[in-house]
Backbone bond lengths (Angstrom), bond angles and torsions (degrees), N, CA, C in turn:
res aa  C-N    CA-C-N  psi(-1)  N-CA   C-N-CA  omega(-1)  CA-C   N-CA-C  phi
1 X - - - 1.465 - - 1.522 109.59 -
2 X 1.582 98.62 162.04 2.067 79.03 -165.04 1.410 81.80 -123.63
3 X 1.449 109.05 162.96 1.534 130.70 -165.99 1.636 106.56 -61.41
4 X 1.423 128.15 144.31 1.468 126.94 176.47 1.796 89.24 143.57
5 X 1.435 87.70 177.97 1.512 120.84 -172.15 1.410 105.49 -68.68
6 X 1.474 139.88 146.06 1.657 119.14 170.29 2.222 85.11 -159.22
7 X 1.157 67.70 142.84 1.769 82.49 177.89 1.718 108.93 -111.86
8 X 1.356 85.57 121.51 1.789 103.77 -175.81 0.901 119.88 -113.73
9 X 1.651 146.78 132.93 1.508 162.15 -155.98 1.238 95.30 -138.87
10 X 1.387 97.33 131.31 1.534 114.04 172.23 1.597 101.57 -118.09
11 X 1.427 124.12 146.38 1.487 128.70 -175.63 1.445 102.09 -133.57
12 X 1.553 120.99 116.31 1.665 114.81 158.11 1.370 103.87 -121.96
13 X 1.344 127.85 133.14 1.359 131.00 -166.70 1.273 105.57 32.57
14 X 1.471 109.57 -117.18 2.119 110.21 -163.20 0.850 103.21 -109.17
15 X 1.444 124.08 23.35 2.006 126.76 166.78 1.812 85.84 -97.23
16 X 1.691 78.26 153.66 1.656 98.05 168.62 1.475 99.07 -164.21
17 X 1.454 124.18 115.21 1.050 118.15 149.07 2.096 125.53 -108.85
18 X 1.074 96.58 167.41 1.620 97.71 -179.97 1.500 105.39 -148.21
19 X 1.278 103.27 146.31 1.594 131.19 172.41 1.743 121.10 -143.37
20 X 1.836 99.58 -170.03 1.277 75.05 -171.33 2.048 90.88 -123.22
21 X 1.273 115.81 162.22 1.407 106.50 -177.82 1.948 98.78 -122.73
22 X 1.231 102.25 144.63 1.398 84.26 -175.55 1.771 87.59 -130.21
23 X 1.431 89.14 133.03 1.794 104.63 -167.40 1.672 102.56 -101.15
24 X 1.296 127.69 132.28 1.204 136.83 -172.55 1.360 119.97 -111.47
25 X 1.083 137.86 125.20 1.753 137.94 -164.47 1.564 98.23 -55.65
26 X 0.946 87.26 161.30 2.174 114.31 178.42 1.190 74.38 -61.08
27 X 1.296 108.99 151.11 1.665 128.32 149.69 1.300 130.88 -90.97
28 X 1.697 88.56 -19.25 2.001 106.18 166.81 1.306 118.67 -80.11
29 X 1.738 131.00 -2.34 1.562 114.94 164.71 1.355 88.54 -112.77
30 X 1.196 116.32 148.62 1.573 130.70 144.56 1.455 114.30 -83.91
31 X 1.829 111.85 81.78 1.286 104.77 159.64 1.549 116.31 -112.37
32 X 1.283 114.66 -179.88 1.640 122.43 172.39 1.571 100.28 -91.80
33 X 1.073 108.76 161.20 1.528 114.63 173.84 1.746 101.68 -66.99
34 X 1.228 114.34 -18.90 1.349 92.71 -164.45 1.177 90.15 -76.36
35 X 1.410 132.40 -43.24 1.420 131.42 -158.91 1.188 115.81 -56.84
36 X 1.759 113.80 -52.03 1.450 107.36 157.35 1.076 149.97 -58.67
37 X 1.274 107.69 -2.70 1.657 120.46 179.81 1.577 85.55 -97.01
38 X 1.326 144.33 -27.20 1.218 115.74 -166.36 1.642 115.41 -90.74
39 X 1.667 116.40 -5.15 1.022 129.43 -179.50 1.210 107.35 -75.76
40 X 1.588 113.72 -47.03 1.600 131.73 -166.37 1.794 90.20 -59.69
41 X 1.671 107.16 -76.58 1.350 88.28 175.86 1.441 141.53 -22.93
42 X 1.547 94.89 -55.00 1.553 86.75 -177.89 1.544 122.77 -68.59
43 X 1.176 122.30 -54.73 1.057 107.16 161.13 1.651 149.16 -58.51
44 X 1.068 101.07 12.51 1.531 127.71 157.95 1.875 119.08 -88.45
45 X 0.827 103.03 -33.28 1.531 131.79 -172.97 1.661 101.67 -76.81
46 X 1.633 117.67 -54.97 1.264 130.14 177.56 1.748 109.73 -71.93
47 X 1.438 101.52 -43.20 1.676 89.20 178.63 1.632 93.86 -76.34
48 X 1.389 149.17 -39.23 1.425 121.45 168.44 1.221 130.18 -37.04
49 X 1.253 109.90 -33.22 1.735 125.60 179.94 1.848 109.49 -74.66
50 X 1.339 114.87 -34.39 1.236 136.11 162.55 1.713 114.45 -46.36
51 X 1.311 105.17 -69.90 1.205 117.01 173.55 1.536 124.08 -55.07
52 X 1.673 132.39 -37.15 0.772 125.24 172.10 1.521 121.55 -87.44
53 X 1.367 111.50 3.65 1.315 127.59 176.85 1.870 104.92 -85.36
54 X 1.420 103.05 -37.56 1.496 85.47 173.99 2.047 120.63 -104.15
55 X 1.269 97.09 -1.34 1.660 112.28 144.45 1.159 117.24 -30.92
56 X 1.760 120.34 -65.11 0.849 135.56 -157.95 1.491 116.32 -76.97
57 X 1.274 94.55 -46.58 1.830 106.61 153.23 1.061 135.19 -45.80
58 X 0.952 113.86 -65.97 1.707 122.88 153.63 1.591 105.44 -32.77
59 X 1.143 116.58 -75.99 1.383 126.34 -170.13 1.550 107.59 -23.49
60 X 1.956 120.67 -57.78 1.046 137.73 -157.68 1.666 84.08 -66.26
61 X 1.405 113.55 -81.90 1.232 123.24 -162.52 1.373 112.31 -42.45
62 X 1.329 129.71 -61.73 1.678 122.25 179.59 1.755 104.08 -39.19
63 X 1.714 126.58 -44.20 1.161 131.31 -176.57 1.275 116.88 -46.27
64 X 1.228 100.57 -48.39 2.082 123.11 -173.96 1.407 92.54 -80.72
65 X 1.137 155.61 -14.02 1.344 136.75 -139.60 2.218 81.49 -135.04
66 X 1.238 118.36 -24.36 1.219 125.01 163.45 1.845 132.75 -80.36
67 X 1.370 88.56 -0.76 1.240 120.76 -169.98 1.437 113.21 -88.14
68 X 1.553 94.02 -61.88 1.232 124.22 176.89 1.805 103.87 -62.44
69 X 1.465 128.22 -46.58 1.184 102.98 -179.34 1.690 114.44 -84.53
70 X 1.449 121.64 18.30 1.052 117.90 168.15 1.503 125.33 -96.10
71 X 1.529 98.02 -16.82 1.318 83.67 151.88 1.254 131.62 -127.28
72 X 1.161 110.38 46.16 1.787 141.13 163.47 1.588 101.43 -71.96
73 X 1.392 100.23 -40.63 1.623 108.48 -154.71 1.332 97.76 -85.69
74 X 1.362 130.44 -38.32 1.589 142.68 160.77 1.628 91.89 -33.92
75 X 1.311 112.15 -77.00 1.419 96.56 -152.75 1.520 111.48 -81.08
76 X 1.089 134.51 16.16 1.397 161.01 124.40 1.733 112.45 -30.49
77 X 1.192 92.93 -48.51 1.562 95.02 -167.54 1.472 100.60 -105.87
78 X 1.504 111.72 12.37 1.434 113.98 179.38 1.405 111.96 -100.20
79 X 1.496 110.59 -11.84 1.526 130.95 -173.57 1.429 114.96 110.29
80 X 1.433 114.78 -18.40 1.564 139.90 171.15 1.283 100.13 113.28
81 X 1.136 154.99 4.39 1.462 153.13 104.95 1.639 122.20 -11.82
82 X 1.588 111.75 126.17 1.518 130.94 148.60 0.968 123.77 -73.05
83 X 1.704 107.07 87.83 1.703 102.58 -174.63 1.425 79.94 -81.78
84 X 2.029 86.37 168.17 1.757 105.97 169.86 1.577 120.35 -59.84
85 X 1.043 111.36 176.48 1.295 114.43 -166.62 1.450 98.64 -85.56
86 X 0.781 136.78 -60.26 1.812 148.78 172.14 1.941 98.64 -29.70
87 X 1.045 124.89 -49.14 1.767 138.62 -151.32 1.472 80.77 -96.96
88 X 1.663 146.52 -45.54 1.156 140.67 -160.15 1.570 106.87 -56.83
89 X 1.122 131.28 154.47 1.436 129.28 -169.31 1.947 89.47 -108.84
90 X 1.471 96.79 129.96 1.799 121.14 -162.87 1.378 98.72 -46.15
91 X 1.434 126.05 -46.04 2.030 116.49 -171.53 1.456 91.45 -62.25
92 X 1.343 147.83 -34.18 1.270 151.98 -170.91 1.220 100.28 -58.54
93 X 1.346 105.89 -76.36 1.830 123.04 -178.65 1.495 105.43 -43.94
94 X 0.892 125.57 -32.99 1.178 122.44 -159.20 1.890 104.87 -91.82
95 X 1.054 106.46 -64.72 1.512 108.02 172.54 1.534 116.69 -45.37
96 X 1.494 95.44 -28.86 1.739 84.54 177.19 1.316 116.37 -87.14
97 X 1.069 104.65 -23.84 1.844 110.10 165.54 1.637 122.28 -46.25
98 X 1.420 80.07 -51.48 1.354 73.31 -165.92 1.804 118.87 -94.23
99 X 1.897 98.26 8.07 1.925 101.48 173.11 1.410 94.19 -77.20
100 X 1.791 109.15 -31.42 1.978 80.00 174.22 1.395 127.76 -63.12
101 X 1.302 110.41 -53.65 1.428 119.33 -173.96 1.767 99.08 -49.01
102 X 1.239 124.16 -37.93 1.312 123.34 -165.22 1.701 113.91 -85.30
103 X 1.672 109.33 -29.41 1.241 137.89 162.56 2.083 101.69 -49.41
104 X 0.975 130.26 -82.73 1.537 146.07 150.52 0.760 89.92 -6.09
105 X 1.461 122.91 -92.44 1.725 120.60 -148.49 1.622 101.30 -53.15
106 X 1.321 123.48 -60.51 1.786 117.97 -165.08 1.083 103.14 -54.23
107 X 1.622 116.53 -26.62 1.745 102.06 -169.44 1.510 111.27 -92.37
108 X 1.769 133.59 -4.96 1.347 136.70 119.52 1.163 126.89 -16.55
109 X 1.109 111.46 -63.74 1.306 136.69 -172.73 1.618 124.04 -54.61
110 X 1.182 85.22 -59.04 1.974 94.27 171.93 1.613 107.65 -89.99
111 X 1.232 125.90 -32.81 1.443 106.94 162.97 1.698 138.56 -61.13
112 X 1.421 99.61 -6.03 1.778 117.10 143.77 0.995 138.94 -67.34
113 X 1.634 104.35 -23.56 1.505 101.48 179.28 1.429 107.13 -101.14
114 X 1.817 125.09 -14.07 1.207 113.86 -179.84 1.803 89.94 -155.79
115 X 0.961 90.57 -151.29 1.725 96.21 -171.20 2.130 87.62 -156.54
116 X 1.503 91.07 94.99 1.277 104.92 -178.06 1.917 110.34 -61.29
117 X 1.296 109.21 171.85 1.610 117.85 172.33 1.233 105.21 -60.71
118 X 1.254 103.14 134.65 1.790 123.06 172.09 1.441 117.27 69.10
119 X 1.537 121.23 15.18 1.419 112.58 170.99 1.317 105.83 -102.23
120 X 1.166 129.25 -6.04 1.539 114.92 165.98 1.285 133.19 -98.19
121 X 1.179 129.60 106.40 1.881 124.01 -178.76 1.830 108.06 -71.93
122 X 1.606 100.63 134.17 1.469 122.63 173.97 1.382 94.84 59.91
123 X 1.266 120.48 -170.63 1.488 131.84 175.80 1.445 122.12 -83.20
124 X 1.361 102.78 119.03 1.602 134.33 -171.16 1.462 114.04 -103.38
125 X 1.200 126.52 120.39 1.900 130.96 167.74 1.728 97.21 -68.83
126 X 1.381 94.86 101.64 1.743 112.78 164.39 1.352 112.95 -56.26
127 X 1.904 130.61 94.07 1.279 97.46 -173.36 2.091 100.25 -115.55
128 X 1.686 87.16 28.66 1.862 91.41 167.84 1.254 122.82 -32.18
129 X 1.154 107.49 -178.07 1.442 123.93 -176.00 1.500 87.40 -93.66
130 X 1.171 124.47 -84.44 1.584 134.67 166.55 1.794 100.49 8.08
131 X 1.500 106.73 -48.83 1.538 105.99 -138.01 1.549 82.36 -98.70
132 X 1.108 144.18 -15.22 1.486 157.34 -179.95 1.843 101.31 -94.49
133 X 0.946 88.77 -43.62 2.000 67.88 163.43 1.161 114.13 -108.64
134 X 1.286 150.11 -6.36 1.395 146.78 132.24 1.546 101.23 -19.56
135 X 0.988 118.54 -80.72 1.535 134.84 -151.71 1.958 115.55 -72.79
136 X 1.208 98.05 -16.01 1.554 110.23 173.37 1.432 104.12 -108.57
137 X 1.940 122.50 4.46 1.390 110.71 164.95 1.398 86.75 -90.18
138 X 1.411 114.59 -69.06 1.624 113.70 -168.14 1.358 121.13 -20.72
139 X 1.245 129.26 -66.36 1.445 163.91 154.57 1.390 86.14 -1.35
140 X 1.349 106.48 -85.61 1.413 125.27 -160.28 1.464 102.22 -58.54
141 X 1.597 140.10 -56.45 1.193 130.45 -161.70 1.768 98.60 -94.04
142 X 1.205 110.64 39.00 1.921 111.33 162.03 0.932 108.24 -67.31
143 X 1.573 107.83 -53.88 1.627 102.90 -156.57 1.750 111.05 -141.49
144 X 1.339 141.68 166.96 1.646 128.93 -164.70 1.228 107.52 -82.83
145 X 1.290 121.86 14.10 1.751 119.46 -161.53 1.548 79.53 -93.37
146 X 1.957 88.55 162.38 1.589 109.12 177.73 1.491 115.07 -58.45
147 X 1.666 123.59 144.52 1.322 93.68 167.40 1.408 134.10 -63.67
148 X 1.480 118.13 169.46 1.257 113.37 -158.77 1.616 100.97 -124.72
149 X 1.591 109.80 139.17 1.366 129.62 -175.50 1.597 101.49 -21.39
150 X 0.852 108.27 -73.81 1.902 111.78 -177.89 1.698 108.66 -58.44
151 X 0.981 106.33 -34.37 1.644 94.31 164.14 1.541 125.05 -60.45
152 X 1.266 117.88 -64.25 1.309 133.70 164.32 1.690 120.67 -51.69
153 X 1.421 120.05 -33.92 1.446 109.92 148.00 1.406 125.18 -82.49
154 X 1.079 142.70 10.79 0.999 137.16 151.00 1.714 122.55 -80.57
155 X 1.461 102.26 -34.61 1.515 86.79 171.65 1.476 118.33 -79.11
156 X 1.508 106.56 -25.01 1.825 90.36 -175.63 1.140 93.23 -82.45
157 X 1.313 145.99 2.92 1.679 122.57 151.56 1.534 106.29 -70.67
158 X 1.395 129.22 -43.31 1.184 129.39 166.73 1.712 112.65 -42.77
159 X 1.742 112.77 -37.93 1.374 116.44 -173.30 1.682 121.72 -67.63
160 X 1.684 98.99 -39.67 1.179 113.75 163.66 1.285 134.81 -38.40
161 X 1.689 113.96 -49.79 1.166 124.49 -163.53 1.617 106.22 -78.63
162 X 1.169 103.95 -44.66 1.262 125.22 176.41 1.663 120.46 -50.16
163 X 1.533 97.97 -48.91 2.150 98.74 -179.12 1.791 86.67 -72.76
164 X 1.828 130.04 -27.71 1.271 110.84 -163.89 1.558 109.19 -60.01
165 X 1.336 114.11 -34.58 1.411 140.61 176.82 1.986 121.79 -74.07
166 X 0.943 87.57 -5.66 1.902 104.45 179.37 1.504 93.34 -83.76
167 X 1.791 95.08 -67.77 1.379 118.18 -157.22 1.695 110.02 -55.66
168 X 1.315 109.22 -16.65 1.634 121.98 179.54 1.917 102.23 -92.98
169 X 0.794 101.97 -50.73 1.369 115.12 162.60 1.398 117.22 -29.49
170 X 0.996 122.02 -69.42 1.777 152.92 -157.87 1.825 94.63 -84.01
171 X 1.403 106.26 -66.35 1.951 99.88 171.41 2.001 97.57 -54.69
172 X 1.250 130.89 -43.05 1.351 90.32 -163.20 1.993 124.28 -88.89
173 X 1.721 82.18 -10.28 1.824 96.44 158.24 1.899 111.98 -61.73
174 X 0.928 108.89 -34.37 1.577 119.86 -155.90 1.729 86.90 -85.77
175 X 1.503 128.17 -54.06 1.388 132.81 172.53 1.370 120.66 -55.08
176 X 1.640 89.30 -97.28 1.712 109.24 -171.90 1.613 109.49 -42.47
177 X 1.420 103.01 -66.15 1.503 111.72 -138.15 1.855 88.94 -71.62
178 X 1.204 105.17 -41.59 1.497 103.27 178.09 1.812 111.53 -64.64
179 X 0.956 116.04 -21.88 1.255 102.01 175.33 1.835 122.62 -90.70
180 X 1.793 99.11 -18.13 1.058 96.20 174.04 1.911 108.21 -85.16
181 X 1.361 119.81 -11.73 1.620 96.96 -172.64 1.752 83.51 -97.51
182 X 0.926 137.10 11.37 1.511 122.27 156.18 1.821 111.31 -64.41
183 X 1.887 99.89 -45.69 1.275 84.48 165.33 1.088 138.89 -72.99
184 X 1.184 107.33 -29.68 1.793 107.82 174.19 1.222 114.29 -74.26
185 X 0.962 129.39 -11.24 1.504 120.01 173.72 1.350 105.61 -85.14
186 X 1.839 126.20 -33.87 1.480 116.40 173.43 1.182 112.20 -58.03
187 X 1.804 130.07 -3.66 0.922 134.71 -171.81 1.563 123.56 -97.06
188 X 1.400 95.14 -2.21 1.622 115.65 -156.04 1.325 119.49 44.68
189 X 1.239 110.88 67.17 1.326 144.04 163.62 1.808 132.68 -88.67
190 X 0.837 150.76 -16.18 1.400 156.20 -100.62 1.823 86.01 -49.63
191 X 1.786 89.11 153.03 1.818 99.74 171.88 1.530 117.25 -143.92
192 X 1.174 109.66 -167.81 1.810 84.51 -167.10 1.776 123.86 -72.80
193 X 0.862 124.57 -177.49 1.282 102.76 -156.18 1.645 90.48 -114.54
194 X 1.512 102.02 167.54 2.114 107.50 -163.24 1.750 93.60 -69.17
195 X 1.547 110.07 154.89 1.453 137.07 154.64 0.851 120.35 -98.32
196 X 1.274 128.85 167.18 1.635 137.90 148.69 1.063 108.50 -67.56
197 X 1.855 116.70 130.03 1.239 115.55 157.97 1.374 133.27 -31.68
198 X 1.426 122.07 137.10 1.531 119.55 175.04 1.134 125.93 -68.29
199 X 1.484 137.96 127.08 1.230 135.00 -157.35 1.718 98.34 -135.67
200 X 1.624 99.74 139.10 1.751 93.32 175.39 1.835 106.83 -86.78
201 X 1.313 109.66 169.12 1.588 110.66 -166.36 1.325 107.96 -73.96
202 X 1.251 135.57 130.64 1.373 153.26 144.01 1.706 114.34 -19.99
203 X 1.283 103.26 101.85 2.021 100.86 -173.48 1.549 115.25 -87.77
C-alpha cells in the first residue's frame, strides 16, 4: 500500500463505522513517491498478468471437464452401454471424435502455459509461462527498490510468450470449441456458454 490518506469502513451485522487512516512510508527505504508508485504499479500490473494467466487455465479445464460430461450424457442416452463404433448412430460418432481431437488440443494448450500436477516424472526445469511470470513477480516484490531494467524485461518476455499463447487460445475458442457446442447443441446438448477473448492487462 503506498503512503497517503485512505478511508476505511468496518461492517459487523447493521453496525458500520468509518474513519480515516493515514499510512506513512517506512522510514528504512529512502524512496520518492514517485519511486514507490512505480513499484506499486508494477507489481500490480504483473499480478494482472498472473491472473489472466490462470483465467486461461481455468478456461481450458472447465472446457475439458464440459466435454467430458457431454459425453457422459451420450452414453446415458445409450442406456449406459459402449455400443460399437459401427452400431453408434454418426452425430454420436462424430461428436466423440472430435471431443478427443478437441480434448488434446486444450490439454496442449494449457501445458504451455504451466506444467500442471503429475505430468512431470523426477525433477523437471519449469520453463512455463506460469513459471516466467511467477519469477519476475517474486523478483520484483523482494525488496522496495524501483523495478529494475532486467526485471521488467524479463516479464515482457514473459508477456510475449504468453499473448503468443492467448492468441492460440482465442482462434481455438473462436474455431473448435465453437464449432463443437454447435454440435452438441444440434444434439440437444446445452454447453458452456461463449466468453470474451482473453486479453493481457493494458500497462
Amino acid at each position: 500500500m503506498l503512503p497517503g490518506t485512505y478511508t476505511v469502513t468496518l461492517k459487523y451485522k447493521e453496525h458500520e463505522a468509518s474513519g480515516s487512516v493515514n499510512v506513512l512510508p517506512d522510514p528504512r527505504y529512502d524512496l520518492t513517491v514517485a519511486q514507490r508508485r512505480e513499484k506499486y504499479d508494477a507489481l500490480m500490473h504483473a499480478g494482472q498478468v498472473q491472473e489472466t494467466l490462470a483465467e486461461a487455465v481455468k478456461r481450458l479445464r472447465d472446457t475439458r471437464d464440459e466435454i467430458d460430461k457431454v459425453l457422459s450424457m451420450l452414453k446415458e442416452d445409450e442406456g449406459g452401454t459402449e455400443e460399437p463404433e459401427a452400431e453408434a448412430g454418426e452425430p454420436e460418432q462424430d461428436i466423440r471424435k472430435d471431443a478427443a481431437e478437441l480434448k488434446k488440443k486444450l490439454t496442449e494448450l494449457e501445458e504451455r502455459l504451466w506444467m500442471p500436477p503429475g505430468t512431470a516424472k523426477g525433477i523437471a526445469r519449469d520453463s512455463s509461462i506460469y513459471s516466467r511470470v511467477s519469477n519476475a513477480y517474486y523478483s520484483m516484490s523482494s525488496s522496495w527498490d524501483p523495478p529494475t531494467e532486467g526485471e521488467q524485461i524479463y516479464l515482457r518476455y514473459a508477456e510475449q510468450r504468453l499473448q503468443a499463447a492467448l492468441d492460440e487460445i482465442n482462434q481455438v475458442f473462436a474455431d473448435d470449441v465453437a464449432e463443437f457446442r454447435g454440435s452438441v447443441e444440434s444434439a440437444g446438448i446445452a454447453f458452456l456458454e461463449r466468453k470474451e477473448p482473453l486479453a493481457l492487462p493494458e500497462r
